[in-house]
BALOBA-1460 file (C-alpha; in Angstrom, 3 decimals):
// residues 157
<rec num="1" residu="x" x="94.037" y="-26.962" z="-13.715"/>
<rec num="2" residu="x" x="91.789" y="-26.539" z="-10.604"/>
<rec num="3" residu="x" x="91.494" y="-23.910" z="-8.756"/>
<rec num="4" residu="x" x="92.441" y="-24.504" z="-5.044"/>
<rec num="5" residu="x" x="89.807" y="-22.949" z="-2.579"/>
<rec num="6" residu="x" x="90.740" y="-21.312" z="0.696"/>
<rec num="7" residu="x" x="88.737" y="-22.763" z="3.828"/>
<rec num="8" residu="x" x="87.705" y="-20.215" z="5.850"/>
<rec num="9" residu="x" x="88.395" y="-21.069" z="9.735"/>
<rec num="10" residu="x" x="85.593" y="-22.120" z="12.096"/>
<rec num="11" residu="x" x="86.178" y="-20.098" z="15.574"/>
<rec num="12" residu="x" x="83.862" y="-21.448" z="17.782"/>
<rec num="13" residu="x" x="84.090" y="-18.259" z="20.585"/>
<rec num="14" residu="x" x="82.367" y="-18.119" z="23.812"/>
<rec num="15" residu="x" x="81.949" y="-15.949" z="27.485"/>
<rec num="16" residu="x" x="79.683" y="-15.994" z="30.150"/>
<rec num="17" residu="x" x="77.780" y="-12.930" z="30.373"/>
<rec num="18" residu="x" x="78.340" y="-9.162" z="31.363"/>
<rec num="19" residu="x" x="82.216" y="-7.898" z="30.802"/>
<rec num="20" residu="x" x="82.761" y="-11.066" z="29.910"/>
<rec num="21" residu="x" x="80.680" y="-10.877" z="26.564"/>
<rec num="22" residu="x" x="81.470" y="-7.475" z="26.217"/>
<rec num="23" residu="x" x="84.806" y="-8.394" z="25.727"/>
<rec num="24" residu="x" x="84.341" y="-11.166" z="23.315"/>
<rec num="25" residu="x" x="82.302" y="-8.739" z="21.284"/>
<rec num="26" residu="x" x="85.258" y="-6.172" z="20.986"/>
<rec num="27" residu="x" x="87.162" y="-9.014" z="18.882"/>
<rec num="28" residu="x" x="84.285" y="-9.029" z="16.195"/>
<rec num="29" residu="x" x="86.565" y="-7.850" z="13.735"/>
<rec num="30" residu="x" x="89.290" y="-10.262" z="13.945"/>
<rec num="31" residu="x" x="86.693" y="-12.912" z="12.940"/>
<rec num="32" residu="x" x="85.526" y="-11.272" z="9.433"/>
<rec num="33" residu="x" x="87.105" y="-14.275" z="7.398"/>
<rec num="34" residu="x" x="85.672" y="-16.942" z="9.463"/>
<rec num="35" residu="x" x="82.579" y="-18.873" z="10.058"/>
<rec num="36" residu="x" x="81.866" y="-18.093" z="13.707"/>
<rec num="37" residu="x" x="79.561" y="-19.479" z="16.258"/>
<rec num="38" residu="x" x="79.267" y="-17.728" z="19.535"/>
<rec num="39" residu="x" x="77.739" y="-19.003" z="22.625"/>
<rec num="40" residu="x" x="76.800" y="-17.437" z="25.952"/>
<rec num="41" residu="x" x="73.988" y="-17.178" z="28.419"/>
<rec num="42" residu="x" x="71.755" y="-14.798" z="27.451"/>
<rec num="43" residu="x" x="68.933" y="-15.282" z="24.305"/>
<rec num="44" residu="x" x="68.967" y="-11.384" z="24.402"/>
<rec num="45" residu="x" x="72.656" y="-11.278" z="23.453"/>
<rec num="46" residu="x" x="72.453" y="-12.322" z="20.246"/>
<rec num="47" residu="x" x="71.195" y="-8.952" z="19.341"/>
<rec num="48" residu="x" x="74.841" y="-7.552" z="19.643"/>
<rec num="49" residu="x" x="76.828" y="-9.940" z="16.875"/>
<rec num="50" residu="x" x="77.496" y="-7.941" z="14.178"/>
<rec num="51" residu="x" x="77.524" y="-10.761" z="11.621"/>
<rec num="52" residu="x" x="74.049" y="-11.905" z="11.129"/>
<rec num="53" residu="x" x="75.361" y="-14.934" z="9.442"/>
<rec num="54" residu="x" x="77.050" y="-15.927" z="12.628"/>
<rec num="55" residu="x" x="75.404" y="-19.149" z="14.070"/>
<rec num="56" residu="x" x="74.546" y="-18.198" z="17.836"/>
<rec num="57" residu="x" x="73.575" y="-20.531" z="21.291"/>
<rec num="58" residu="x" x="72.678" y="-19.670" z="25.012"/>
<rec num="59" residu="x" x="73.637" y="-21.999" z="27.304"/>
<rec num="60" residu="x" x="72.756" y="-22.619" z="31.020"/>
<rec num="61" residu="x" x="74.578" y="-20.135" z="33.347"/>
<rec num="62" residu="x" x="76.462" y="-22.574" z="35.630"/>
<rec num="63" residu="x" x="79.519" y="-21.901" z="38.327"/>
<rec num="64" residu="x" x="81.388" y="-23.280" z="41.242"/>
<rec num="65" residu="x" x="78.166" y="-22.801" z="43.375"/>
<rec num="66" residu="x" x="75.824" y="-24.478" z="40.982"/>
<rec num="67" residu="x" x="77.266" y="-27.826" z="40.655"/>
<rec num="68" residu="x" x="74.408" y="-29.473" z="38.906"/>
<rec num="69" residu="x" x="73.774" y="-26.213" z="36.427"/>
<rec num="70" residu="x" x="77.774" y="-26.108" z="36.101"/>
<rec num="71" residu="x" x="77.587" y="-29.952" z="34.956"/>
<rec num="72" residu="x" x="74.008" y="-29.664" z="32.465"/>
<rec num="73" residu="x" x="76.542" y="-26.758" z="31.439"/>
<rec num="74" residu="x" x="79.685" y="-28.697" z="30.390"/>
<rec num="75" residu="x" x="77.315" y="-31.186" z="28.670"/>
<rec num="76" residu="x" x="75.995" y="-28.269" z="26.541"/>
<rec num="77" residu="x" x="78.854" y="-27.019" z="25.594"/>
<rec num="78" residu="x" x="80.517" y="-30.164" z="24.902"/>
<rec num="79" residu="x" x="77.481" y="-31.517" z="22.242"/>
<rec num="80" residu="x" x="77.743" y="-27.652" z="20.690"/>
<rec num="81" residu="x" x="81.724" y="-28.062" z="19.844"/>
<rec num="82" residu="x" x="80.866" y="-31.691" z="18.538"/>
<rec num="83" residu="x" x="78.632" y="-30.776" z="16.550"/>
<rec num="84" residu="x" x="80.355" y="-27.485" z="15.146"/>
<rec num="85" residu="x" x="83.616" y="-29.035" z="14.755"/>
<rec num="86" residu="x" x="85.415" y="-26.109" z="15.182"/>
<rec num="87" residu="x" x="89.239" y="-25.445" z="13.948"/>
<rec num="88" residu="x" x="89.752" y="-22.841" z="17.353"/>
<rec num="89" residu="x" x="88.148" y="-22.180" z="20.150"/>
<rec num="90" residu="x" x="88.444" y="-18.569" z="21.756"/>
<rec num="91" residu="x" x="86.946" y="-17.671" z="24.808"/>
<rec num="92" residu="x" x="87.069" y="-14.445" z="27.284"/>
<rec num="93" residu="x" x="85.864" y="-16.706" z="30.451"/>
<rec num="94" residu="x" x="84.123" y="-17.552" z="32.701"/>
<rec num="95" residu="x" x="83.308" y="-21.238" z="33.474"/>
<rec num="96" residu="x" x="81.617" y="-21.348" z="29.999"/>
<rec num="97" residu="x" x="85.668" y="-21.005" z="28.506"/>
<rec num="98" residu="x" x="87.018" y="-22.856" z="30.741"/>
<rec num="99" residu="x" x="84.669" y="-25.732" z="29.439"/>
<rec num="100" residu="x" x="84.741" y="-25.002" z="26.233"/>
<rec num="101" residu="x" x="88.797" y="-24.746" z="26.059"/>
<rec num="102" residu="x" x="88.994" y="-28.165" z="27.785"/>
<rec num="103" residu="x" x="86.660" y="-29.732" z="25.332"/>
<rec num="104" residu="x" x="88.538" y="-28.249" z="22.723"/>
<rec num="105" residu="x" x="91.042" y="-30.940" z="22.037"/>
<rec num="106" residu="x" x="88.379" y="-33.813" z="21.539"/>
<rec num="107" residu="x" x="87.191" y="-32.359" z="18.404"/>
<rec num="108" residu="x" x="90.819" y="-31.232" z="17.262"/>
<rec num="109" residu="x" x="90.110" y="-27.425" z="17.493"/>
<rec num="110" residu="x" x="93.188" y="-25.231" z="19.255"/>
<rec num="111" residu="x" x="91.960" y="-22.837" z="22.231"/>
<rec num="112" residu="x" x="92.938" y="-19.776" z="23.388"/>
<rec num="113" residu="x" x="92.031" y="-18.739" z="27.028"/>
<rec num="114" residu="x" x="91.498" y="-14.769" z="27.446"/>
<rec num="115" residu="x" x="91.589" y="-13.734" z="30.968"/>
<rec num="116" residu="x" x="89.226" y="-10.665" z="32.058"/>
<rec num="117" residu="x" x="90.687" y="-7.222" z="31.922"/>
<rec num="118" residu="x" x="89.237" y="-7.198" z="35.562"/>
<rec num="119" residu="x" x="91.742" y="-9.661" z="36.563"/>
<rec num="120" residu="x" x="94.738" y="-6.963" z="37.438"/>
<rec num="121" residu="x" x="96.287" y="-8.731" z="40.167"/>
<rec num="122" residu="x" x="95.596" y="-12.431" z="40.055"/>
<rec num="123" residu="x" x="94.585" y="-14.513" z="37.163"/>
<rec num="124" residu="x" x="90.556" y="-15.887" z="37.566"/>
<rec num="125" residu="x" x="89.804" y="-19.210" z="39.052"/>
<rec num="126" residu="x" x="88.716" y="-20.285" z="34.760"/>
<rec num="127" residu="x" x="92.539" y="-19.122" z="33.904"/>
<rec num="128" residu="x" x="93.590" y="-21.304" z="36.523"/>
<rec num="129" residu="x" x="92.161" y="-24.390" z="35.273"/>
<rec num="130" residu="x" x="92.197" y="-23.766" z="31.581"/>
<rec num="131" residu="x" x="96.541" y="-23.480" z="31.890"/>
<rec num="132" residu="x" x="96.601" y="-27.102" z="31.592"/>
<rec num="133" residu="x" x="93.888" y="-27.560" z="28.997"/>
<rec num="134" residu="x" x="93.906" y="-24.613" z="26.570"/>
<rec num="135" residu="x" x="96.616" y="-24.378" z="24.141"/>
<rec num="136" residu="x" x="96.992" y="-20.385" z="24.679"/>
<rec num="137" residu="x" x="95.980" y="-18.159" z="28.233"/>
<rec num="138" residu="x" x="96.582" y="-14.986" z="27.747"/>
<rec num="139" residu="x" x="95.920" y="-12.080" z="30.936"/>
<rec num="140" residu="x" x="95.519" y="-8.526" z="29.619"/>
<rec num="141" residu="x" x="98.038" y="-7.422" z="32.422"/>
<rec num="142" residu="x" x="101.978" y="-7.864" z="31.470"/>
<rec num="143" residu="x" x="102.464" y="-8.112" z="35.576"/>
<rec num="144" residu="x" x="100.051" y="-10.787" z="36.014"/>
<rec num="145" residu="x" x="101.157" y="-12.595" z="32.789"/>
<rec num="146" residu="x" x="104.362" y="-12.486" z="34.107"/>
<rec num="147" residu="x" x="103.589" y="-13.489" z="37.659"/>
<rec num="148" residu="x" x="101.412" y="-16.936" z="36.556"/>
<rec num="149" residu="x" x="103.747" y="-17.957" z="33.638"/>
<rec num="150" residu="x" x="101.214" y="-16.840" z="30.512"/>
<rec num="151" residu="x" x="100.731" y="-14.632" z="27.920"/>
<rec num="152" residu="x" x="99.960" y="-10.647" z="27.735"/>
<rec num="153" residu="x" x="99.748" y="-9.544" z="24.228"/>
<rec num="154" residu="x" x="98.097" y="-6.310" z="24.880"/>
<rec num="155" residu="x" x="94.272" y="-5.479" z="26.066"/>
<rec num="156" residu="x" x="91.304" y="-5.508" z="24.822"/>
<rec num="157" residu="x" x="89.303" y="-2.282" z="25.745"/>
């Protein structure tokens, strides 16, 4: 009789920089059974992952206002979910998430879209677009979740 082994999940999670990453960061824990590759902007910020066996990537910082960064952006982010095949996709935003959400369904991973605690009243331009791409978007406001149609499950401070 063999013995049946559990695959751990690959979360493939990702935020541009600042309160962004800082949120990302804060949901460390829920990733504890899972192989995890995290991806932002910053070299430096690999310093603040917790698992040292996490795999880690900086990307270019691209927006709305650098359209040629934004597009050498997607293209990173795209090769980094091919090649990590991952089974979800989590991301806490900006345009990195966004990205990385769309993306998602090409390799077969599920995404989930977390909208910045900053975002009280309106849901950010990234939430906007990821509704129709990511499988989840959650805002960390029950008003605003209400008001644009998605999910509040609580914050995370």
């Amino acid at each position: 009789m063999s013995k049946s082994v559990i695959k751990k999940p690959k979360v493939f999670a990702i935020a541009s920089s600042g309160g962004h990453w800082v949120q990302l960061l804060r949901l460390q824990s829920a990733f504890k059974n899972c192989h995890v590759t995290y991806v932002t902007v910053h070299e430096e910020s690999k310093q603040d992952i917790a698992d040292k066996n996490a795999k880690f990537y900086k990307v270019c910082d691209g927006n709305r206002d650098t359209k040629f960064t934004l597009i050498f952006m997607a293209i990173q982010i795209l090769f980094l979910l091919v090649r990590s095949r991952p089974d979800v996709v989590i991301s806490t935003g900006a345009a990195q998430g966004y990205f990385a959400c769309r993306f998602a369904k090409l390799v077969g991973a599920k995404s989930l879209f977390l909208d910045s605690v900053a975002n009280a009243s309106e849901i950010s331009l990234s939430a906007k677009l990821a509704r129709s791409h990511a499988h989840k978007v959650f805002s960390q406001w029950p008003e605003v979740a209400k008001k644009f149609g998605i999910e509040y499950h609580g914050k995370v401070l």
